[in-house]
N, C-alpha and C positions, 0 to 999 in steps of 0.2 A: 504494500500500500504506500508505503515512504517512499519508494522508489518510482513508483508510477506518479505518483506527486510532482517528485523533484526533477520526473522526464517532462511530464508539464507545464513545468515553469521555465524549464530551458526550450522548449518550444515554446512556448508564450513572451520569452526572452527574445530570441531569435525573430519571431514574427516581429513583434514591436520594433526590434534596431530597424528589421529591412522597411515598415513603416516611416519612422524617423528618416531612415533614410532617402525614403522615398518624397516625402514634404519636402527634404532639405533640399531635393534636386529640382523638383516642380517650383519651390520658389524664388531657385535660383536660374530655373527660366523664365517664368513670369518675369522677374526682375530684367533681366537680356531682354526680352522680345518689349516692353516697355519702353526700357531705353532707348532700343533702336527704332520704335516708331517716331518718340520725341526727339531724339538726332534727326532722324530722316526728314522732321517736318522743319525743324530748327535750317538744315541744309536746303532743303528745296526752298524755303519763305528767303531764307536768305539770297539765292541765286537769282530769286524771282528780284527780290526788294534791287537785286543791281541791276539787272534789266531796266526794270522802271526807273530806277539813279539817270542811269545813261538818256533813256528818252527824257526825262524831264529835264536834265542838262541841255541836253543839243535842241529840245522845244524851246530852253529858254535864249540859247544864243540866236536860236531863228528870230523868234518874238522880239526879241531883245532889237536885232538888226531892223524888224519889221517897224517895231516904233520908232529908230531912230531916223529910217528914211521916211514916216511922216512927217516928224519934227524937225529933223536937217543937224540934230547933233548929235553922236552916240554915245557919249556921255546920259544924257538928257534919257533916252533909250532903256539905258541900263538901268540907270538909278530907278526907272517905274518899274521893272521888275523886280530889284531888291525891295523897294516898297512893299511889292504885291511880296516876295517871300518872307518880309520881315512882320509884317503883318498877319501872316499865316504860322509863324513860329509863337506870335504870340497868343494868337488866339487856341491855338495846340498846349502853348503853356498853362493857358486857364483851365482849358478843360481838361487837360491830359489825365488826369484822376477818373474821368467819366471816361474817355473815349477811347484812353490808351493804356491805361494799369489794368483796369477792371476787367476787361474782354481777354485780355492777354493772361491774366491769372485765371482768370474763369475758364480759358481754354486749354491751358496746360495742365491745371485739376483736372478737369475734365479728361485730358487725353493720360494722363497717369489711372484715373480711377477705371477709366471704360478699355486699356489695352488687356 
């Protein structure tokens, strides 16, 4: 009876490690496959966001040119596009709690809880 016991517990021993062991690996890919969604979004938004960098550079040297040959100075030109961006950084700076922290924590929660 003491023997069939103690064969028991070493198979109820056994089972439980290869358990443990089994969680240890599962949430050591859960963990992997997570991450590499959030890198993968983190590299594509970013390739994207230099994409758009570039167009919105070369739209504003066009723009840029396109006012100055209404006005006849390029200087004069320029400056209304710095206006127009300087005006847009600050109105980004007011809201940035609404429009840019918020959405962007809410979507990396998000992409951590649902991978």
């Amino acid at each position: 009876m003491q023997m069939q016991n103690i064969e028991k517990l070493e198979e109820i021993s056994e089972k439980l490690k290869g358990y443990i062991q089994t969680n240890y690996e599962l949430i050591k890919l859960q963990t992997i496959e997570r991450s590499s969604v959030i890198l993968d979004d983190l590299i594509s938004n970013f390739l994207v966001g230099q994409v758009v960098m570039l167009f919105i550079f070369f739209s504003s040297i066009c723009v840029g040119f396109y006012f100055a040959s209404l006005i006849g100075e390029y200087y004069i030109g320029y400056t209304i596009i710095t206006g127009f961006y300087f005006m847009c950084s600050l109105i980004l700076r007011l809201l940035r709690r609404k429009l840019i922290e918020g959405p962007i924590r809410d979507k990396i929660i998000s992409k951590i809880l649902t991978s």
